[in-house]
Structures are given as structure tokens and as C-alpha cells.
C-alpha positions in Angstrom: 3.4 -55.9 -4.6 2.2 -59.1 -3.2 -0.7 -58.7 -1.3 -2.9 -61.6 1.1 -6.7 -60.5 0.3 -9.5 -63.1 1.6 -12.7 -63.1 -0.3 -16.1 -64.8 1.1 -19.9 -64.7 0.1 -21.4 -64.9 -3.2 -20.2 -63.8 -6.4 -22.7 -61.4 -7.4 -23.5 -59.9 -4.0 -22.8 -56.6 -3.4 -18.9 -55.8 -2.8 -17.8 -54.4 0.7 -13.8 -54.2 1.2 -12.7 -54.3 4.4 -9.5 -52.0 5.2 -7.2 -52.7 8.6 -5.2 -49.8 11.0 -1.8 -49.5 11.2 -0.1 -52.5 12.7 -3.1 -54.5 12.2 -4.3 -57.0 10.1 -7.7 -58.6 7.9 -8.0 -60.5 10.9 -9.8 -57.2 13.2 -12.4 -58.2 10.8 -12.5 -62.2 11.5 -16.0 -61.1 14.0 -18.3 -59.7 11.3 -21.8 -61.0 12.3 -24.4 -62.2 9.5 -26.1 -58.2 9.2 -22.8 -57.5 8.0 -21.7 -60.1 5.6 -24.8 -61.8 4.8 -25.4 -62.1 0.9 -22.5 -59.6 0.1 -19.3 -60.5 -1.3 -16.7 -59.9 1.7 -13.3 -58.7 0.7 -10.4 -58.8 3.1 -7.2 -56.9 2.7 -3.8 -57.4 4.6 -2.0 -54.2 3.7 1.4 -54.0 2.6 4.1 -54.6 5.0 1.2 -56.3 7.5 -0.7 -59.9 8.1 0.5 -61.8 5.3 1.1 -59.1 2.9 4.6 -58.8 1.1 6.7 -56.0 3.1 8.4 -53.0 1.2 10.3 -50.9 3.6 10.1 -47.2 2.6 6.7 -46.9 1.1 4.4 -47.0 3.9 2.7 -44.2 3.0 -1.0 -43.1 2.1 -0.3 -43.0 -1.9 0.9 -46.4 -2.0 -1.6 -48.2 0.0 -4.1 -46.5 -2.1 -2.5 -47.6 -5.3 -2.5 -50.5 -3.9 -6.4 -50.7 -2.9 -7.1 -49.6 -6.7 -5.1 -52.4 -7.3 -7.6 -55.1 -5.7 -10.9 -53.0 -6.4 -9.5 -53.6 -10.3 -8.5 -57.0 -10.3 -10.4 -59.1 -7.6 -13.7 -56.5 -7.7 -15.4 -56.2 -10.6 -17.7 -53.3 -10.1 -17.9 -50.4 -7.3 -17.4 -51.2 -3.8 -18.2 -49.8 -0.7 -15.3 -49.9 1.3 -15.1 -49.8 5.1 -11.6 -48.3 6.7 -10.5 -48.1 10.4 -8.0 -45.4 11.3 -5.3 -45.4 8.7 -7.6 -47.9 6.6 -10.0 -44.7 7.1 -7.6 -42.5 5.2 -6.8 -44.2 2.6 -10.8 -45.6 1.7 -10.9 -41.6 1.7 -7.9 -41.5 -0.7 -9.6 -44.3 -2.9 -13.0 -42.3 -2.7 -11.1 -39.1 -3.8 -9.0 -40.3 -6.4 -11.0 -43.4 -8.2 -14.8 -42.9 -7.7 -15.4 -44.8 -10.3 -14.2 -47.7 -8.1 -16.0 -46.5 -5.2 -19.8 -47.2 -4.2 -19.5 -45.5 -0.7 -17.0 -45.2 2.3 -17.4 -46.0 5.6 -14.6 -44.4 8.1 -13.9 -45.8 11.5 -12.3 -42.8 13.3 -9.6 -41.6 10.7 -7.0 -39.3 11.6 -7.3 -37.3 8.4 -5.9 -34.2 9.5 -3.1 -36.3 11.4 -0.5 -35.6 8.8 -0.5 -32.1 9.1 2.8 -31.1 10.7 1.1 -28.9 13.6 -1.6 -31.6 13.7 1.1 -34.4 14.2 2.8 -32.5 17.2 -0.4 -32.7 19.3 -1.4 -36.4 17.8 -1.9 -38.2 21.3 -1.5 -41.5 19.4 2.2 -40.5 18.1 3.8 -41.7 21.7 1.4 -44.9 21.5 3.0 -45.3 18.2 6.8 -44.8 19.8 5.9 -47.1 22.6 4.5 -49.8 20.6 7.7 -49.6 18.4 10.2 -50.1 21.5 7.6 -52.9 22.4 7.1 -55.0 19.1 10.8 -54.5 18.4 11.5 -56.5 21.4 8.5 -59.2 20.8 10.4 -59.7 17.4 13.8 -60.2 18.9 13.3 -62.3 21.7 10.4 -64.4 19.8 7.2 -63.3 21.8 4.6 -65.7 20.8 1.1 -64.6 19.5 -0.1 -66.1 23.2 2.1 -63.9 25.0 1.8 -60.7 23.5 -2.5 -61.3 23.3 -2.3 -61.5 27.2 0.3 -58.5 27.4 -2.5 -56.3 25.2 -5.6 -57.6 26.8 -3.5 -56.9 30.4 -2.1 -52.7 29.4 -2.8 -51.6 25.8 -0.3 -49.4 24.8 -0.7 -45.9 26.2 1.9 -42.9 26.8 1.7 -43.4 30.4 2.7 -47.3 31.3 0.1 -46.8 34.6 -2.7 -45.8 32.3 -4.6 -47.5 29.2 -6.3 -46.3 26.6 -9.6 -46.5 28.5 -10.6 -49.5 26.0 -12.5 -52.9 26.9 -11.3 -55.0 24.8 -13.7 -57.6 23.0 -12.5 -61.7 23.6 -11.3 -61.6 20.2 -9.7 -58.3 19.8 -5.9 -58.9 21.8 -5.1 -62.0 19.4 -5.9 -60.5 16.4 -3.8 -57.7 17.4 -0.8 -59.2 18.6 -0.6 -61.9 15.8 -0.7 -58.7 13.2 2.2 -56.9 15.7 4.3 -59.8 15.2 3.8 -60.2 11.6 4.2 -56.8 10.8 7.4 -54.5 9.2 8.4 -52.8 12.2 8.3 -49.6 9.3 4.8 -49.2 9.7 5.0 -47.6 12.8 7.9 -45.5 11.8 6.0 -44.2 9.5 3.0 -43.6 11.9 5.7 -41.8 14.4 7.4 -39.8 11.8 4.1 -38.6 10.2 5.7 -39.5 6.7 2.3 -42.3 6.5 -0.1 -39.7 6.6 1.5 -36.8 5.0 -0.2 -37.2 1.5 -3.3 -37.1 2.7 -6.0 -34.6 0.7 -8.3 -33.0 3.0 -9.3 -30.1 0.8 -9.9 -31.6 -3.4 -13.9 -33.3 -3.1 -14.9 -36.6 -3.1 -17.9 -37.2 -4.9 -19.1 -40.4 -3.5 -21.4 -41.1 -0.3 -19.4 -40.8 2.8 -20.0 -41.6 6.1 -17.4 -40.9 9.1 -17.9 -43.3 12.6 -16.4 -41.0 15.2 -14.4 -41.8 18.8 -15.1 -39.5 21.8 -12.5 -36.5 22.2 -12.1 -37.9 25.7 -11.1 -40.7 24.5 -8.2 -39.6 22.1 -10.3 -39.8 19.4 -8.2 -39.9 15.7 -11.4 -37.6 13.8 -12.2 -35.0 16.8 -14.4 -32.3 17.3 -12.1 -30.3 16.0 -11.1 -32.1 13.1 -15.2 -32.6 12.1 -15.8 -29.0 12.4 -13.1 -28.7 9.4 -14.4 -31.4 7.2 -18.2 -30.5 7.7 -16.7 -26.4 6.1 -14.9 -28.2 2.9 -17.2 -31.6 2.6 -20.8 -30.3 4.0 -22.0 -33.9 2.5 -20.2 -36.3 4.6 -22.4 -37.5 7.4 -20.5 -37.6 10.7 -21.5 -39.5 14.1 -20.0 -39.4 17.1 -19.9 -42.4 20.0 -20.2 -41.0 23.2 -17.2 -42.9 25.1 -15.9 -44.9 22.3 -12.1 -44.7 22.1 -10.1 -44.9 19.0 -10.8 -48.5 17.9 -14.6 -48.8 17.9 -15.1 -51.5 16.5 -12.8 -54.0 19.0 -14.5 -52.5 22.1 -16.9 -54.7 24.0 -19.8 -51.9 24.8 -19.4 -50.1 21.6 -19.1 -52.8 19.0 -22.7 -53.1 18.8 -23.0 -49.2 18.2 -20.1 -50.1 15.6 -22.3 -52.8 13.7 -25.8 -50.8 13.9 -23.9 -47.6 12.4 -22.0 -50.3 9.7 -25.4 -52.2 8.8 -27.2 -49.3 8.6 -24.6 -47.6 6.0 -24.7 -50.6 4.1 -28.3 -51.1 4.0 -27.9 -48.2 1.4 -25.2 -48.4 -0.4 -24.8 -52.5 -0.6 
């Protein structure tokens, strides 16, 4: 598998590996300020079937992106790494964490739905209609040739919500609709099949340990967060280690929001302060 990974900063600083959503790309992470990246080594990953990554239709699923994460950590990281995950990325930095500490320094989870592939979690998953609308949507960009442009104003407009008169409640930073639409265009419109069928998340272990430092970034259940109260409550019974913080009106993606990116990077410095 043919993956696009970016790597900045200095060889022997610490190693940080940055891991996107579903339908996104390494580029929700083009922003990082200097707290963040400063005198670390700063690895980006396109996942497969995203950004520039090769695509492989039929194996968008949790055990294969985290093959595939081992994959980097091994060849392009020489020693343990925190990594940081948003949403899917979240799940499978968890996966990582579970399988390969050895690999792992830490993990950083930005809202991840871990209990999302649970079959009666699925059927109340607010995001799975996003998921089905996006679909419809970014099929259509992909046949008519939408341009990055286009589609950036279309997001920054009406992000994709189950009802077309509502959003997702988001503010979206300057950046944040470009590097979103340019990864929707780019992407295997599988990915969010996956997502909609719940086959992405379906592997996921909630239940074996991880035996690394873990530390979960959570939206607000108003919001629709990915990782609610709910979900937390479970964790906190099977993983009493894993610190969990919750943004009082963050939506899902924290770190794109204009009031709650700095609440994003305090949390983010803060972890890595520790652990890199």
C-alpha cells in the first residue's frame, strides 16, 4: 500500500504522528502553530484511499489502517511516537496503542466514535445520515468535476447535516472548508460506504487494555458528539486510566472550529508537554 506521509522538524525531536477523519486528509493538520510542532519531528499521514494515498476499495476498515499506521511508525519512525487521531483517526491511534505499544509513546483522541461500530450503537450514530448525505453529495462533485473552490464555499455555506435547513452547529476556521473539500474530492468514494455501513468501525476493541498513556478530547453531547457521555461512562468502567475532557459546545471536529481550536491546542500542547 502506497501511502503520501509528510515529515517536518528535526530528526531527533520527539515523534508526534498526526492521524486524519474519514474523508479527510494530512491537510486538517496544515494549521499546527509553533506550541505544537516546535522542535518535534511532525509526521503526516494521508490514509489509504484519501489525500494522496493509494486507494484499495474493500479494505476501509479499522484493521487495515492500523496495519497500515504500524507500517509508518516502523519504517519512517524510529522510536515510540505519540500519536494524535481525530474521529476515525481516533480509533485507530487506539487500535495502534492496543495492539503495538511498543510503537506507541501516548495517544491523543479527538472525539472518537469508539463504540460507533457496535451494531445497536450504529443505529442511533447521528453522524451515519451525515455520512449518507455526504456520499449522494461527493458522488456528484466527482461526476460533474466540482472544483476544490466550489465545494470549499459549498461546506463553509451548509456543512453536511441530516436536515438540509440545519448545520452541524460548527464555525468553521478560514482554513478548515478547503482542506475539507480538496480531501472529498480526492477521496475513494468507499470510505464513506464504509462509514455508512459500519463495516469501518466494526473491528474496533473496546474491551482488551491498552497499556500506554491515553488521553480522550471530547465534543459536547449537544453537539453530536462521536465519544458521548454515554460512551465515556463505559470506557472510564473498562480503562479507569484514560483521562477524558469534555468541551462544553464543541461539536464533532474540534479542532477545525473557530472558538474551540484554541481549547483544541491548549488540551494538545498540554498532552504533549508530557509525553513529547
Amino acid at each position: 500500500m502506497r501511502l503520501h506521509v509528510e515529515v517536518e522538524g528535526p530528526p531527533d525531536g520527539a515523534p508526534v504522528v498526526f492521524l486524519h477523519g474519514a474523508s479527510g486528509s494530512l491537510r486538517t493538520y496544515a494549521w499546527l502553530p509553533g506550541e505544537i510542532v516546535d522542535g518535534r519531528r511532525i509526521v503526516r499521514v494521508d490514509l489509504r484511499g484519501h489525500g494522496d494515498s493509494e486507494h484499495a476499495p474493500g479494505t476501509y476498515d479499522v484493521d487495515h489502517y492500523g496495519e497500515d499506521v504500524v507500517g509508518v511508525l516502523r519504517e519512517t519512525v524510529d522510536r515510540p511516537a505519540v500519536l494524535v487521531g481525530y474521529s476515525l483517526g481516533g480509533v485507530i491511534a487506539w487500535w495502534v496503542a492496543q495492539r503495538h505499544p511498543e510503537l506507541v509513546a501516548a495517544a491523543f483522541l479527538e472525539d472518537p466514535p469508539l463504540y460507533m461500530g457496535e451494531p445497536g450503537e450504529h443505529e442511533v450514530n447521528g453522524a451515519v445520515p451525515v455520512f449518507r448525505i455526504a456520499l449522494d453529495v461527493v458522488a456528484r462533485w466527482h461526476a460533474e468535476g466540482v472544483t476544490a473552490e466550489a465545494a470549499a464555499a459549498q461546506l463553509a455555506a451548509a456543512p453536511f447535516g441530516p436536515d438540509p435547513a440545519r448545520t452541524t452547529g460548527e464555525v468553521l476556521c478560514d482554513d478548515a472548508p478547503g482542506a475539507r473539500a480538496d480531501a472529498m474530492l480526492r477521496m475513494d468514494l468507499g470510505v464513506l460506504e464504509g462509514a455508512a455501513d459500519r463495516s469501518t468501525l466494526a473491528g474496533t476493541d473496546t474491551t482488551a487494555p491498552v497499556n500506554v498513556p491515553v488521553f480522550v478530547l471530547a465534543a459536547d453531547d449537544a453537539m453530536g458528539a462521536a465519544f458521548p457521555t454515554r460512551h465515556a461512562e463505559r470506557l472510564a468502567i473498562t480503562h479507569p486510566d484514560v483521562e477524558i475532557v469534555r468541551v462544553p459546545g464543541a461539536a464533532h471536529g474540534i479542532h477545525d472550529q473557530r472558538d474551540r481550536r484554541a481549547d483544541y491546542v491548549e488540551a494538545l500542547a498540554r498532552f504533549l508537554a508530557t509525553h513529547a
